[in-house]
mmCIF file of the N, C-alpha and C atoms, coordinates in Angstrom:
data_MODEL
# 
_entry.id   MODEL 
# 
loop_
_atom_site.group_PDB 
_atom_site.id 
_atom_site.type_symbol 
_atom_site.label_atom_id 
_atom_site.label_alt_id 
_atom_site.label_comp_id 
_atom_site.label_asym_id 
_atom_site.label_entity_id 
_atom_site.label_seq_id 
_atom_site.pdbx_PDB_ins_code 
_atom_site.Cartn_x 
_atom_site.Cartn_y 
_atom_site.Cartn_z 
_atom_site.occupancy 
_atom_site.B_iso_or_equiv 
_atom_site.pdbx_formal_charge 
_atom_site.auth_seq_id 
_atom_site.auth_comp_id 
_atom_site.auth_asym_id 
_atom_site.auth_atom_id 
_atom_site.pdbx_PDB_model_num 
ATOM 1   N N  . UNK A 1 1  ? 95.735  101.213 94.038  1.00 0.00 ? 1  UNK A N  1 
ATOM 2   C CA . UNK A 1 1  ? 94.930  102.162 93.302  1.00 0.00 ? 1  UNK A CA 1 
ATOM 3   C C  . UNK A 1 1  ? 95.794  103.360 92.951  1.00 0.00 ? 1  UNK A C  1 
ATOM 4   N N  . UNK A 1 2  ? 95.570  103.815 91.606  1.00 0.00 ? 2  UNK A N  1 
ATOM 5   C CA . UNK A 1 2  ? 96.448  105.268 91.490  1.00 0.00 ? 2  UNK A CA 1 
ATOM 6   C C  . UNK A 1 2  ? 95.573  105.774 90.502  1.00 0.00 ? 2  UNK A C  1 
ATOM 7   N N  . UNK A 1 3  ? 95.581  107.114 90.306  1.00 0.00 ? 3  UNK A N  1 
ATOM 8   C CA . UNK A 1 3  ? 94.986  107.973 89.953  1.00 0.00 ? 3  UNK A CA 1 
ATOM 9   C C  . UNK A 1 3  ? 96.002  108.407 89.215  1.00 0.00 ? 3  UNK A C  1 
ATOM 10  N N  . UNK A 1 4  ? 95.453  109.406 87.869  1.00 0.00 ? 4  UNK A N  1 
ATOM 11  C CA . UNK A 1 4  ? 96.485  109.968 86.890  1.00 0.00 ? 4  UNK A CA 1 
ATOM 12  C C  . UNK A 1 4  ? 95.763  111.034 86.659  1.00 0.00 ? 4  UNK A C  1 
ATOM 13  N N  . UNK A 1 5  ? 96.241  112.279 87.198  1.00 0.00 ? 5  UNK A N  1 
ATOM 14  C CA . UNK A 1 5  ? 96.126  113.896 86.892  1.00 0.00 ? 5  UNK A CA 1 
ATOM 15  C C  . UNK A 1 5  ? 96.077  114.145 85.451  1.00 0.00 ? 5  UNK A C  1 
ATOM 16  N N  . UNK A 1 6  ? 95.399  114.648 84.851  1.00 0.00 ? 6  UNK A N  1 
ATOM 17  C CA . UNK A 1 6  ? 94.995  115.446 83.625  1.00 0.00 ? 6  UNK A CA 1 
ATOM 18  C C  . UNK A 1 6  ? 95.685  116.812 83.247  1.00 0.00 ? 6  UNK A C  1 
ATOM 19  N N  . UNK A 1 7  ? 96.082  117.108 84.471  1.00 0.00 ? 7  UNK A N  1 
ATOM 20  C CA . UNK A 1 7  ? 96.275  118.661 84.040  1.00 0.00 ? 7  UNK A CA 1 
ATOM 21  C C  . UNK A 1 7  ? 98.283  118.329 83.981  1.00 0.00 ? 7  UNK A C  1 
ATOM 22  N N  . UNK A 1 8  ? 98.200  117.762 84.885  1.00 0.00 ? 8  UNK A N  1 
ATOM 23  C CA . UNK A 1 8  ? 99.313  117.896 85.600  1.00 0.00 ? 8  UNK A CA 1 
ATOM 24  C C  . UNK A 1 8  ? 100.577 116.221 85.295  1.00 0.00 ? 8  UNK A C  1 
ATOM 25  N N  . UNK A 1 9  ? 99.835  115.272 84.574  1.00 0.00 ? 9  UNK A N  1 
ATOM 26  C CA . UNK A 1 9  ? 100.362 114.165 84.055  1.00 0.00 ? 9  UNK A CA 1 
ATOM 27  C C  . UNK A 1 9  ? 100.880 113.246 85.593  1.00 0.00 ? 9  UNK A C  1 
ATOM 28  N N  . UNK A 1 10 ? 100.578 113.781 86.776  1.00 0.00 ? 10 UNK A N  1 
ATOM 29  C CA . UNK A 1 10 ? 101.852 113.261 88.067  1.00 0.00 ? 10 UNK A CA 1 
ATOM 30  C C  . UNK A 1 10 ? 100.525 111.750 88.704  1.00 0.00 ? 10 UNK A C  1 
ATOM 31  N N  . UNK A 1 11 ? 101.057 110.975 88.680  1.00 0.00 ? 11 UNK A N  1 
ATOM 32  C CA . UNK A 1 11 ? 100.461 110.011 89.545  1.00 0.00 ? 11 UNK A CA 1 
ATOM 33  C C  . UNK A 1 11 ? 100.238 110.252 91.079  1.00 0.00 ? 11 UNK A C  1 
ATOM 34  N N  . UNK A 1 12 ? 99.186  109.578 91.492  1.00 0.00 ? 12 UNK A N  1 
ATOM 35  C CA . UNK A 1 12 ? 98.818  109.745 92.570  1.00 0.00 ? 12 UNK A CA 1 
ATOM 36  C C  . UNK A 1 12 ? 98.528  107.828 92.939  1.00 0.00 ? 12 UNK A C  1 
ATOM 37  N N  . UNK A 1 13 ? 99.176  107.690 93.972  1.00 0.00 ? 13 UNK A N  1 
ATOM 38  C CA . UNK A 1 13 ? 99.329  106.400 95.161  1.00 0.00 ? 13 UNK A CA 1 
ATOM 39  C C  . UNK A 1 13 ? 98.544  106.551 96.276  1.00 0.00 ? 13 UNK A C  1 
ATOM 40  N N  . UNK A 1 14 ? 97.647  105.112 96.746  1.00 0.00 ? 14 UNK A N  1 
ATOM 41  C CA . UNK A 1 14 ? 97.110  104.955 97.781  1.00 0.00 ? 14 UNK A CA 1 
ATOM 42  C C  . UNK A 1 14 ? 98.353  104.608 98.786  1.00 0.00 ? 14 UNK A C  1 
ATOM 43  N N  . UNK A 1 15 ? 98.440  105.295 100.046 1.00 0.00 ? 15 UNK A N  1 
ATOM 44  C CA . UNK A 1 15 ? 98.931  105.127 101.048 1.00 0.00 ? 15 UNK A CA 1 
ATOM 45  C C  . UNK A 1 15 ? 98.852  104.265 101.701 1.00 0.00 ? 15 UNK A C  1 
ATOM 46  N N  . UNK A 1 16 ? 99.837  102.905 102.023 1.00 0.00 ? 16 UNK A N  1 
ATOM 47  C CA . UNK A 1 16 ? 99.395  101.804 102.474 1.00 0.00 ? 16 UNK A CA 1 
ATOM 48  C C  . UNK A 1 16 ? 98.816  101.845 103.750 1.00 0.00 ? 16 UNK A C  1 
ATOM 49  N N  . UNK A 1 17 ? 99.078  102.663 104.779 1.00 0.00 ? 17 UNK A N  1 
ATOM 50  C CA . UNK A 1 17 ? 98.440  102.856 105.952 1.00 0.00 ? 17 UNK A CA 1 
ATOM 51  C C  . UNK A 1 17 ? 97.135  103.679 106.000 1.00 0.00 ? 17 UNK A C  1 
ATOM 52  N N  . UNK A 1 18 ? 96.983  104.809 105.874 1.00 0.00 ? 18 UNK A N  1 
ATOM 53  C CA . UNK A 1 18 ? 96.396  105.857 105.951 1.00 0.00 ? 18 UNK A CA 1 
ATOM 54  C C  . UNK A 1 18 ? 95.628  105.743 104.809 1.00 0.00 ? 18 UNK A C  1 
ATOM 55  N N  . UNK A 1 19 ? 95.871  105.444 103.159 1.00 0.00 ? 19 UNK A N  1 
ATOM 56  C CA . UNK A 1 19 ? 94.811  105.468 102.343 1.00 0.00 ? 19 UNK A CA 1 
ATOM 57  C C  . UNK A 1 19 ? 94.686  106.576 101.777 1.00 0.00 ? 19 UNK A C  1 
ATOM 58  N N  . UNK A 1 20 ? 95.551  107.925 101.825 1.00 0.00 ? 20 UNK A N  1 
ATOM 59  C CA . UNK A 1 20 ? 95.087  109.484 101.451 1.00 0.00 ? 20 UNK A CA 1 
ATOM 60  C C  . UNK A 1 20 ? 96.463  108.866 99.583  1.00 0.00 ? 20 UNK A C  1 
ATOM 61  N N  . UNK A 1 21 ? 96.008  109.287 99.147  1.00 0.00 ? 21 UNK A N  1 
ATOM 62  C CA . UNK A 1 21 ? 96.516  109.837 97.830  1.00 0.00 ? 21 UNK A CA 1 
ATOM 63  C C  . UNK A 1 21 ? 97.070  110.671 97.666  1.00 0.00 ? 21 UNK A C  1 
ATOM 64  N N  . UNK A 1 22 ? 98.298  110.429 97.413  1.00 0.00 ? 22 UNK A N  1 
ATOM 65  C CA . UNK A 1 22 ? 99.270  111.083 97.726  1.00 0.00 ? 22 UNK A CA 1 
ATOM 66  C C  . UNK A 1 22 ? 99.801  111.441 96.282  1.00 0.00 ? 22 UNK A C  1 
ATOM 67  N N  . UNK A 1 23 ? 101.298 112.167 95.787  1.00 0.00 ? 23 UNK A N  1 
ATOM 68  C CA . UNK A 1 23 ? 101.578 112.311 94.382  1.00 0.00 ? 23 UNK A CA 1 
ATOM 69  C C  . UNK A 1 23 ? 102.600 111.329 94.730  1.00 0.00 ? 23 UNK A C  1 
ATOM 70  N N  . UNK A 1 24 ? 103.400 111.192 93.387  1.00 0.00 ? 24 UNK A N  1 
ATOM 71  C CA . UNK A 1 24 ? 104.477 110.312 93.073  1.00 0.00 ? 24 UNK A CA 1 
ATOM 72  C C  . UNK A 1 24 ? 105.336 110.780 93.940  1.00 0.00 ? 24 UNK A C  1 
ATOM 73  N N  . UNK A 1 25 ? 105.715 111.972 93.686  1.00 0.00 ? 25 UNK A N  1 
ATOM 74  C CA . UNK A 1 25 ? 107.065 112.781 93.804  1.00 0.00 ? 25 UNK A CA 1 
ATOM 75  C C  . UNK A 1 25 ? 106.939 112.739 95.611  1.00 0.00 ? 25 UNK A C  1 
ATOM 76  N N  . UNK A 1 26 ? 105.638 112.614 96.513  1.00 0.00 ? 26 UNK A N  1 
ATOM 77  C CA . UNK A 1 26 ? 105.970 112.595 97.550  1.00 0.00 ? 26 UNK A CA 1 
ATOM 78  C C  . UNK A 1 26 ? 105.797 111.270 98.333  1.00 0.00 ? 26 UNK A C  1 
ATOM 79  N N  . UNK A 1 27 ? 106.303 110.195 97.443  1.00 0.00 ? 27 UNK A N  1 
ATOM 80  C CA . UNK A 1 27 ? 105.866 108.824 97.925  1.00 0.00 ? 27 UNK A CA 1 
ATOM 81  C C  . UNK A 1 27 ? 107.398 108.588 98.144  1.00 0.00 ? 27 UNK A C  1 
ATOM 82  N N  . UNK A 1 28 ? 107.669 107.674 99.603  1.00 0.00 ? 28 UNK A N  1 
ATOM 83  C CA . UNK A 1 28 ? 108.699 107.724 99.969  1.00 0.00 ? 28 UNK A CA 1 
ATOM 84  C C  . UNK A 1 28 ? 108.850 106.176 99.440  1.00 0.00 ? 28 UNK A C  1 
ATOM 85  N N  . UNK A 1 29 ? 108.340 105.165 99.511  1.00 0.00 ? 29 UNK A N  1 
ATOM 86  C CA . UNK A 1 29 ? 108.342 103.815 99.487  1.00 0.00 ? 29 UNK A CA 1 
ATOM 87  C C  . UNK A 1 29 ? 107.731 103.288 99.028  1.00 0.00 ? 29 UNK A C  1 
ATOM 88  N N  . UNK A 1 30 ? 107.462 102.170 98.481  1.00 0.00 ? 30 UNK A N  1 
ATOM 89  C CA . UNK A 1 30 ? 106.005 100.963 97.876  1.00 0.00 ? 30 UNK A CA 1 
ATOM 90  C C  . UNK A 1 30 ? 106.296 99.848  98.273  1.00 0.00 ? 30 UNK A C  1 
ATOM 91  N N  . UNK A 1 31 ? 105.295 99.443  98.363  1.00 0.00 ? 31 UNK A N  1 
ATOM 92  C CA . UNK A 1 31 ? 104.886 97.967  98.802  1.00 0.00 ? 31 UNK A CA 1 
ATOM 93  C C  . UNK A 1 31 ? 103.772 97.502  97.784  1.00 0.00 ? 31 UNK A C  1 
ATOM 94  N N  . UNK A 1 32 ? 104.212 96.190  97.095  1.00 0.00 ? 32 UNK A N  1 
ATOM 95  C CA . UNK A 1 32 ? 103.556 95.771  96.604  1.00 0.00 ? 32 UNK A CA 1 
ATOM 96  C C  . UNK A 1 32 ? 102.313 94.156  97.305  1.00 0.00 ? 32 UNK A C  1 
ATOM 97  N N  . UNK A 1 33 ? 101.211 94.474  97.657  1.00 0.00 ? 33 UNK A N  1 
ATOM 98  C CA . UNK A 1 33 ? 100.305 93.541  98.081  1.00 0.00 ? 33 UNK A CA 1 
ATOM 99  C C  . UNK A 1 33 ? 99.240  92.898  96.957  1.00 0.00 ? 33 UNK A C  1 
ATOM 100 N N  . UNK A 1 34 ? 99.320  91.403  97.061  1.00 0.00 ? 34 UNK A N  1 
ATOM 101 C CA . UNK A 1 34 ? 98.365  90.655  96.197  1.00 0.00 ? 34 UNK A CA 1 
ATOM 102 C C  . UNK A 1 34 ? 98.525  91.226  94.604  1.00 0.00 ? 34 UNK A C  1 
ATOM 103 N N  . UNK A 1 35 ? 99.630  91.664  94.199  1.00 0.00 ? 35 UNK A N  1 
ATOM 104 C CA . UNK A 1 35 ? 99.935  92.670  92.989  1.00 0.00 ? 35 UNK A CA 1 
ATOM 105 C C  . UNK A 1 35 ? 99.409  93.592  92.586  1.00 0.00 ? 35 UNK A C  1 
ATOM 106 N N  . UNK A 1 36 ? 99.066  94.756  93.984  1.00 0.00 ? 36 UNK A N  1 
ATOM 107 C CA . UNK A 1 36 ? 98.501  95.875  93.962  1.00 0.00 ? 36 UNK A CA 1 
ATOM 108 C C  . UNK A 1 36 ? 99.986  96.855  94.557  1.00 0.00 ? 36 UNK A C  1 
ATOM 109 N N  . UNK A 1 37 ? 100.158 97.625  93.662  1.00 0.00 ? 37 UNK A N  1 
ATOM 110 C CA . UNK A 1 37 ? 101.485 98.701  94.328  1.00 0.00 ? 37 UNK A CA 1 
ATOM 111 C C  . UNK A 1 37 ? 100.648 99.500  95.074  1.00 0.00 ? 37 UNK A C  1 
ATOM 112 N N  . UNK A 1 38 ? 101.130 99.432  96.200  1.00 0.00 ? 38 UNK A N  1 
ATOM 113 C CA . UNK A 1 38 ? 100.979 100.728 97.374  1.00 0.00 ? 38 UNK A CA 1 
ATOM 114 C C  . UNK A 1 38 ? 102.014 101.579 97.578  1.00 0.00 ? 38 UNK A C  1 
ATOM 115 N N  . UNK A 1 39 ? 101.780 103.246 98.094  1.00 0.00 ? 39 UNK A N  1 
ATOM 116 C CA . UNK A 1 39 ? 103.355 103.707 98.402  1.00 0.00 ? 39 UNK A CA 1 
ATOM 117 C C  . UNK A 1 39 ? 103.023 103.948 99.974  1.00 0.00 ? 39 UNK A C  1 
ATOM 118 N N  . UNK A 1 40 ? 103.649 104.959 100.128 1.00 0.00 ? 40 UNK A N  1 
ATOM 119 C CA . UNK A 1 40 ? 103.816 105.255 101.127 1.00 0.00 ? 40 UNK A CA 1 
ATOM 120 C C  . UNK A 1 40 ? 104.062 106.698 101.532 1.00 0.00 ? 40 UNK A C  1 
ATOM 121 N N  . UNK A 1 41 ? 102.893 107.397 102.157 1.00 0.00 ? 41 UNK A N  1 
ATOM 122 C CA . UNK A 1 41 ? 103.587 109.101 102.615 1.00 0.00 ? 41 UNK A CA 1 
ATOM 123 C C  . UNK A 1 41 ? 104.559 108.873 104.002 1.00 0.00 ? 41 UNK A C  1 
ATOM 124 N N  . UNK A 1 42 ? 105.281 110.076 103.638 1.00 0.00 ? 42 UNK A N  1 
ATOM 125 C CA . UNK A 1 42 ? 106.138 110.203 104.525 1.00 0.00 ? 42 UNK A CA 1 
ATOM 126 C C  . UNK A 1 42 ? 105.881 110.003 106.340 1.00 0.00 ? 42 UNK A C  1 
ATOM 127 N N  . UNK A 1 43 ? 104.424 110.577 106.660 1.00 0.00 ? 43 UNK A N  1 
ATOM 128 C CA . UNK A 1 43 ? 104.343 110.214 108.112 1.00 0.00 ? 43 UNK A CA 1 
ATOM 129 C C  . UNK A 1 43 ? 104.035 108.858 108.742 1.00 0.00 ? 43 UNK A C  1 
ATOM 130 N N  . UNK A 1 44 ? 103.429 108.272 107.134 1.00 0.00 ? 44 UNK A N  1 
ATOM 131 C CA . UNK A 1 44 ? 103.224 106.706 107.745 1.00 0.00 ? 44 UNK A CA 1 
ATOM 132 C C  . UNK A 1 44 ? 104.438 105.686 107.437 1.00 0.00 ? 44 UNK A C  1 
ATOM 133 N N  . UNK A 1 45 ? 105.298 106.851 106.993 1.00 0.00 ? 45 UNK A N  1 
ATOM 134 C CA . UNK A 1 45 ? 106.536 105.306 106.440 1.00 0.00 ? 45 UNK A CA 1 
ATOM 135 C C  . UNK A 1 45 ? 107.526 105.890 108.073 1.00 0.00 ? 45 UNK A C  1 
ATOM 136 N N  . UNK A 1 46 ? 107.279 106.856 108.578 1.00 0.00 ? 46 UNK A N  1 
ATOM 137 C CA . UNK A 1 46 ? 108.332 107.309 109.932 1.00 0.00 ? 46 UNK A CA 1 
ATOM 138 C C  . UNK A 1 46 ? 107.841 106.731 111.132 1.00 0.00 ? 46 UNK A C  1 
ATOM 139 N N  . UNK A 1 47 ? 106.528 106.500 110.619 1.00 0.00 ? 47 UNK A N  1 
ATOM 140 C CA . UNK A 1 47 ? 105.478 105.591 111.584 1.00 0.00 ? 47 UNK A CA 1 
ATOM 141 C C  . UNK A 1 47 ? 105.326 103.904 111.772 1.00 0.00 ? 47 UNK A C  1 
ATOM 142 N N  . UNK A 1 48 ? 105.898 103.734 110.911 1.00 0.00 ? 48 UNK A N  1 
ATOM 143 C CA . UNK A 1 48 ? 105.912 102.143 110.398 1.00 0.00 ? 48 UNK A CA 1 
ATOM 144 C C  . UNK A 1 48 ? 106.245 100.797 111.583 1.00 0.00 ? 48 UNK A C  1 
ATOM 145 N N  . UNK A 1 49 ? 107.372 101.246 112.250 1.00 0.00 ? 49 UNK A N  1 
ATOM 146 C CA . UNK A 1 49 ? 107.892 100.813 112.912 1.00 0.00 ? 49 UNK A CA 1 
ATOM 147 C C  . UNK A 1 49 ? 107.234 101.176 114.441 1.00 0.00 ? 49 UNK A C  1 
ATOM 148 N N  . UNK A 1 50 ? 106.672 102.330 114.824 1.00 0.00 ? 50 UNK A N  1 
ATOM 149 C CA . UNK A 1 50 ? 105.937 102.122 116.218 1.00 0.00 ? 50 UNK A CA 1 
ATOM 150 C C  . UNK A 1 50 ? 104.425 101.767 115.767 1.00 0.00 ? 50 UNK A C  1 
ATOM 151 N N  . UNK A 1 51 ? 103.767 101.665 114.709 1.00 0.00 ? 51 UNK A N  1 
ATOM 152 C CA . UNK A 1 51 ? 102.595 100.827 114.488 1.00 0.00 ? 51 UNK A CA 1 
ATOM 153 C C  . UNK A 1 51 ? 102.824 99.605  114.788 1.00 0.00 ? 51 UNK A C  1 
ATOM 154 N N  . UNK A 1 52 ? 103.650 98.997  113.799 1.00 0.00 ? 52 UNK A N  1 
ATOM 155 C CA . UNK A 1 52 ? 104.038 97.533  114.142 1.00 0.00 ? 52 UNK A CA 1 
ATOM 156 C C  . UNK A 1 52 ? 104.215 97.218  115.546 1.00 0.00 ? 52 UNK A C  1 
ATOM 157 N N  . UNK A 1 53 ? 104.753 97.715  116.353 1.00 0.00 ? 53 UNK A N  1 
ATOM 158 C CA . UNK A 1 53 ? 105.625 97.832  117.696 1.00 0.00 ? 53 UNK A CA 1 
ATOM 159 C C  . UNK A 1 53 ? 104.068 97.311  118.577 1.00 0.00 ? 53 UNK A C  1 
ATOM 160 N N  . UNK A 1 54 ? 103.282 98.305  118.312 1.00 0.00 ? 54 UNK A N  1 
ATOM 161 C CA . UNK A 1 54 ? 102.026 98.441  118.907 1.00 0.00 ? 54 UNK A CA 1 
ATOM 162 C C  . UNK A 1 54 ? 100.827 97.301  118.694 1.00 0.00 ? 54 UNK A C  1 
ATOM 163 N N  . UNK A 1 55 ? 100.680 97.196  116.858 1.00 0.00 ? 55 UNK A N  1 
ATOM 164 C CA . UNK A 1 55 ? 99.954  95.626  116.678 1.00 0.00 ? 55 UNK A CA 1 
ATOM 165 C C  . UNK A 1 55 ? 100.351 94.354  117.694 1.00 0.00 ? 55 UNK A C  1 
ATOM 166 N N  . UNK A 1 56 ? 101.549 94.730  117.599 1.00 0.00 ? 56 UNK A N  1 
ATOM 167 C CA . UNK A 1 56 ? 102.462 93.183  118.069 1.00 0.00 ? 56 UNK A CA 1 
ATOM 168 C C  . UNK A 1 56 ? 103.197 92.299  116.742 1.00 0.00 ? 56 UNK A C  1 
ATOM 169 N N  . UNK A 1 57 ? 103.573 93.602  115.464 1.00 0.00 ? 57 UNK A N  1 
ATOM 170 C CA . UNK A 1 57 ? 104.143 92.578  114.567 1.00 0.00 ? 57 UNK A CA 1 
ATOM 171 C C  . UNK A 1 57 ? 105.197 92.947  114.572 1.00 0.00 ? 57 UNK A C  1 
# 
């Protein structure tokens, strides 16, 4: 899902973890699922790796 600002022209990305909408400019990463682009904010992409750790993936 992304959203496109009116005022401001900047895209906005669903956060693959967390889900908050974030802008372009502060999306660290994407992942693309079922050919939906997701990005990624910065605390859930530093997080990535002890989530997983924790699921068991």
């Amino acid at each position: 899902m992304f959203e496109q600002l009116k005022e401001s022209g900047d895209l906005k990305w669903e956060c693959k973890d967390c889900h908050r909408l974030i802008p372009g400019g502060e999306t660290v990463a994407y992942h693309m699922v079922d050919r939906i682009l997701y990005g990624w904010c910065q605390d859930c992409f530093n997080n990535r790796h002890e989530t997983a750790r924790l699921s068991g993936g």
